[in-house]
C-alpha positions as CSV (number, residue, x, y, z in Angstrom):
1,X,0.0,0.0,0.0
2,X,1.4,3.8,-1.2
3,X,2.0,6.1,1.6
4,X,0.1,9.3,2.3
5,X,1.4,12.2,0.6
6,X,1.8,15.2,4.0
7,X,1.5,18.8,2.9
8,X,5.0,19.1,2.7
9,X,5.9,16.9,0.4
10,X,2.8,17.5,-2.4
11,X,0.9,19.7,-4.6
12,X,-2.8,18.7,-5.3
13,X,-4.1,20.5,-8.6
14,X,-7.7,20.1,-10.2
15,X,-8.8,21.1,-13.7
16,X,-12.5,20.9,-15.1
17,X,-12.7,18.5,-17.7
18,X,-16.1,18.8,-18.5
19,X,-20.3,19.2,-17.2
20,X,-23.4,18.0,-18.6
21,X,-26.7,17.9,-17.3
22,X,-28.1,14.3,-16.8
23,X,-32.3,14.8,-16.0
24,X,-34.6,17.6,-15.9
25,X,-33.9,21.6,-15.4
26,X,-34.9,23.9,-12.8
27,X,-36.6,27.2,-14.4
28,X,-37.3,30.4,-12.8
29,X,-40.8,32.7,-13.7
30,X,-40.1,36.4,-14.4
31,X,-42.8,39.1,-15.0
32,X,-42.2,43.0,-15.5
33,X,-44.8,45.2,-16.8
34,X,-42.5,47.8,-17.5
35,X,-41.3,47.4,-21.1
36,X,-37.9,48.9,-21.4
37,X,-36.9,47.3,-18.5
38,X,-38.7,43.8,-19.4
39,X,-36.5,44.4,-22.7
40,X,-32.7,45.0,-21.1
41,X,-33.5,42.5,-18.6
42,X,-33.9,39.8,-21.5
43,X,-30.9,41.0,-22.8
44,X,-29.1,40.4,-20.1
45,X,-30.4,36.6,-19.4
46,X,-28.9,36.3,-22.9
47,X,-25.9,37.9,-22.8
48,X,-25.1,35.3,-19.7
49,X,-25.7,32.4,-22.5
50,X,-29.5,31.8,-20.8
51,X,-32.0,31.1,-23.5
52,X,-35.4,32.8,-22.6
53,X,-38.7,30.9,-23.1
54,X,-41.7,33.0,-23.8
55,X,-45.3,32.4,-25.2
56,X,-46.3,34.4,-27.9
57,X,-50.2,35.4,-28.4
58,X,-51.5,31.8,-30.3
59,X,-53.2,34.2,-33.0
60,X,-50.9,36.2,-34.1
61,X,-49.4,36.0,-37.6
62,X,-49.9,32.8,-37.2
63,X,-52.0,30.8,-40.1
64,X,-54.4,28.5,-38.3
65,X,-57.6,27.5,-38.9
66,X,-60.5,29.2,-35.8
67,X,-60.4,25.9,-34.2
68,X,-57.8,25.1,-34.2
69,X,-55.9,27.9,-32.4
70,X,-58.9,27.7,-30.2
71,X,-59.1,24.0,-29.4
72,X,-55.0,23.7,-30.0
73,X,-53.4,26.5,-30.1
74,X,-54.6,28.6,-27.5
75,X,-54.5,26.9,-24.6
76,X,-50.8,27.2,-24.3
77,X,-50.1,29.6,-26.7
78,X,-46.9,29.6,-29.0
79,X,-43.1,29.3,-27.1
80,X,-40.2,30.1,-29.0
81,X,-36.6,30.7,-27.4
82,X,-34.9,33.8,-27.9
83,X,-31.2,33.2,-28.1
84,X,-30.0,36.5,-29.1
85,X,-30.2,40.2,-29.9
86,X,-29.2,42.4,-32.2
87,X,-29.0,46.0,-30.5
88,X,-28.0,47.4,-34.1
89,X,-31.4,46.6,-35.6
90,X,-33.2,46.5,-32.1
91,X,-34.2,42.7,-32.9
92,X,-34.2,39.9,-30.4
93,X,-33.1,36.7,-32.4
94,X,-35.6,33.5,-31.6
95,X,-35.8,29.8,-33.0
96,X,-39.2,29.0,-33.5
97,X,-41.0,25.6,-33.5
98,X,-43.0,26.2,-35.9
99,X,-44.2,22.9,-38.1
100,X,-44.8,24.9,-41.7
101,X,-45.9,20.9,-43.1
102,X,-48.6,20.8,-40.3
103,X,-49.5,24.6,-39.5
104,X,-48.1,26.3,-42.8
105,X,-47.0,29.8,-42.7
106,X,-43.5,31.3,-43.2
107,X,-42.7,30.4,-39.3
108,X,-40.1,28.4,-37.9
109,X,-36.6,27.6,-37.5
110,X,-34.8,31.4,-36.5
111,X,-36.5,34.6,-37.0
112,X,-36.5,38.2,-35.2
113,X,-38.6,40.2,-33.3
114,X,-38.5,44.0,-32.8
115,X,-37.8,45.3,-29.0
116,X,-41.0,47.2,-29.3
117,X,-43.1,44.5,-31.0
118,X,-41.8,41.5,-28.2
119,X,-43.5,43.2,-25.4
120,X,-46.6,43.9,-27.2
121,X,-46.7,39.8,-28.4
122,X,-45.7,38.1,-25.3
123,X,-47.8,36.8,-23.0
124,X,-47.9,34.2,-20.4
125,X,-51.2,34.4,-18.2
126,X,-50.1,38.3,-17.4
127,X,-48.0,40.5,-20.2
128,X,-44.5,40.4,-20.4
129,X,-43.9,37.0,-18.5
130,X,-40.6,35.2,-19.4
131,X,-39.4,31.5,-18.2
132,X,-35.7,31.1,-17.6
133,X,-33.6,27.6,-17.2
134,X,-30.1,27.5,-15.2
135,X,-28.3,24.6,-14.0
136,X,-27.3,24.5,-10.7
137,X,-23.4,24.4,-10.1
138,X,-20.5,22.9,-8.5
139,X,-17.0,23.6,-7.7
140,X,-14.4,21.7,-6.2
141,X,-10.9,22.4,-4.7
142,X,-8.1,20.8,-2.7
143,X,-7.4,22.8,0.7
144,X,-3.8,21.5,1.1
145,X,-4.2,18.0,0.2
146,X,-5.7,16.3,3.0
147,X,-9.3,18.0,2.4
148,X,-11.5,18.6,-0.7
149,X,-14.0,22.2,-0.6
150,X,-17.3,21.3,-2.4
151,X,-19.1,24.2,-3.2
152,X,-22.9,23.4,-4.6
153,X,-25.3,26.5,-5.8
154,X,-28.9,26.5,-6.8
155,X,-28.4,29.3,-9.5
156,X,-30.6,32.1,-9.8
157,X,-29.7,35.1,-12.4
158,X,-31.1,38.6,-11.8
159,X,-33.6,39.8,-11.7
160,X,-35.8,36.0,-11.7
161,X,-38.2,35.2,-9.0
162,X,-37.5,32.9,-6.3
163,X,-40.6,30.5,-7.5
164,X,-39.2,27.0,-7.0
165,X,-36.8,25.7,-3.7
166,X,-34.7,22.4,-4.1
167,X,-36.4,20.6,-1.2
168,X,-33.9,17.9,-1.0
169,X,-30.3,18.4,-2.6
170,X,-27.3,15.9,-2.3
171,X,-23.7,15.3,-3.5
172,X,-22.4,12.1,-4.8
173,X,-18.6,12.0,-4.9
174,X,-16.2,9.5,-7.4
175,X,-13.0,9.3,-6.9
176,X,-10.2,7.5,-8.7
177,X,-7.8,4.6,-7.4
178,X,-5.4,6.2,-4.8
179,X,-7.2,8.4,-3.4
180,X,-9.8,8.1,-0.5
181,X,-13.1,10.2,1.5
182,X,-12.7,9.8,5.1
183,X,-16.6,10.2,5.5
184,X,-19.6,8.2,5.9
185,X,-19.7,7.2,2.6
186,X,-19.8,9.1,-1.0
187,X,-23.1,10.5,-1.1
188,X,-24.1,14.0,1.2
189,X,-27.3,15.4,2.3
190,X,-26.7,19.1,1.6
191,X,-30.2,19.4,2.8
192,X,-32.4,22.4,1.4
193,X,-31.7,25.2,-1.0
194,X,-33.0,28.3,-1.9
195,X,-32.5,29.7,-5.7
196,X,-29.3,31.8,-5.4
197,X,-27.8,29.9,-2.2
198,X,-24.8,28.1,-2.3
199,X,-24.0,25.3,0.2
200,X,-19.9,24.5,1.0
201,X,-18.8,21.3,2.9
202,X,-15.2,20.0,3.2
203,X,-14.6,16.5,3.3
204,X,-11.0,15.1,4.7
205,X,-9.2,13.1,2.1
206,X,-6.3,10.7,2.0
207,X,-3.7,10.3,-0.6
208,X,-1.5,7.9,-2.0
209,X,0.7,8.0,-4.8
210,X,0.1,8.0,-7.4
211,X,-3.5,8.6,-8.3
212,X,-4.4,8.8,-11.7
213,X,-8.1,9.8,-13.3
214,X,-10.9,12.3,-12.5
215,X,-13.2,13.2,-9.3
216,X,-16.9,13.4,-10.5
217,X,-19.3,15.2,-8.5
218,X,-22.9,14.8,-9.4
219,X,-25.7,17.2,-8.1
220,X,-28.9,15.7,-7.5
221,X,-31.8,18.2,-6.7
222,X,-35.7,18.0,-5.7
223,X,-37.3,20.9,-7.3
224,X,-40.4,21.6,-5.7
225,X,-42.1,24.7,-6.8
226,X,-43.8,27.4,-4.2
227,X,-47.0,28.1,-6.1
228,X,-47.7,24.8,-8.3
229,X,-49.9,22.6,-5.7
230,X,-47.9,18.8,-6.4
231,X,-45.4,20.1,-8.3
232,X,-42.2,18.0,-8.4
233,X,-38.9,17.8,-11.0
234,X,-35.9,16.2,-10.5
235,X,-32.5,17.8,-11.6
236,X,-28.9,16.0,-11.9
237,X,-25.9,17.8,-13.1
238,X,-22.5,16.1,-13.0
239,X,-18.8,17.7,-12.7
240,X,-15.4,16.2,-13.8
241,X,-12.3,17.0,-12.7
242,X,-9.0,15.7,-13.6
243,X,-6.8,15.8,-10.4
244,X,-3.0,16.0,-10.6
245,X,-0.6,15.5,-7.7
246,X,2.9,16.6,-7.4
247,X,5.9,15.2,-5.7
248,X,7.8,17.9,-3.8
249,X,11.6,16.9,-2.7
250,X,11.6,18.1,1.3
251,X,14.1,21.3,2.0
């Protein structure tokens, strides 16, 4: 069996090697009846690569039969996504659904919006109502090398509303040959978490030498919305890290 590495004689480093969502993703409700602000406000959800979802009035410019944008169409309206602007022409870039075979129409794949025509279009039970997805995070780090910081957050961009809490959150921890987590085994309660909170716990770790391959920490969260009676989703997001230790000769 390799010995443990002390402080004095290593250096633990840790480089992302990759994320990816597994299941489900936790989206925030935002209203603003105020137009120019509703307006910079989306811009700024995109400019932090967040895609916006909004519903667009079911009738309008929209080639449908009566019926069916009455039986169909309107009972959820029309989403699209914007996924960029264009401050030049004052046009918000969107990718719309659209099925031309089924609906017709000059609609879907990507098309643009004015500033001043979005507000007027977009509606979602009350004017100017966006919905906004964001993956929760998590970072970890080597404090020496005898403890690993895990820092999880239930992200929440400005200026979305707090409408959904992860009731239950947890950690799951994978770690490669060589190395081992002096706790109660791999997976933690984190307990619960409000949007924009971020929850830190340090778990001691011992080293041997050498260890070769990557850390995964996976983020498993309960999503229970605050104003949807029964309203459950769950959310998993994995990180990667590729850990590298190095051998330091003693002075």
């Amino acid at each position: 069996m390799s010995a443990p590495i002390t402080k004095s004689t290593a250096e633990v480093k840790l480089l992302r090697v990759g994320e990816s969502a597994t299941t489900g993703l936790p989206c925030f409700i935002y209203h603003d009846p105020y137009h120019e602000r509703f307006v910079n406000h989306v811009r700024s959800l995109v400019a932090q690569n967040l895609p916006v979802l909004v519903r667009l009035h079911p009738g309008w410019n929209y080639p449908a039969e009566e019926d069916i944008l009455r039986k169909e169409v309107d009972r959820t309206g029309h989403a699209v996504l914007v996924v960029g602007y264009d401050d030049a022409a004052e046009e918000f870039i969107l990718l719309d659904p659209w099925d031309q075979s089924r609906w017709g129409g000059s609609r879907g794949g990507e098309w643009r919006i004015g500033y001043r025509e979005f507000g007027l279009f977009t509606v979602d039970c009350t004017k100017d109502a966006v919905i906004v997805g964001d993956l929760p995070k998590v970072e970890i780090q080597f404090d020496g090398v005898d403890k690993l910081r895990c820092n999880v957050t239930y992200s929440c961009p400005e200026p979305l509303f707090q409408t959904f809490i992860a009731e239950e959150a947890f950690l799951t921890l994978t770690v490669p040959k060589g190395m081992q987590l002096n706790a109660d085994g791999n997976r933690i309660c984190l307990g619960q978490l409000q949007p924009g909170e971020t929850c830190s716990v340090v778990i001691p770790v011992t080293l041997g030498y050498p260890v070769n391959g990557e850390i995964t920490a996976e983020i498993e969260f309960v999503i229970r919305s605050l104003w949807l009676r029964d309203w459950k989703e769950p959310v998993r997001v994995a990180s990667r890290y590729r850990i590298t230790v190095i051998e330091r000769a003693l002075v």
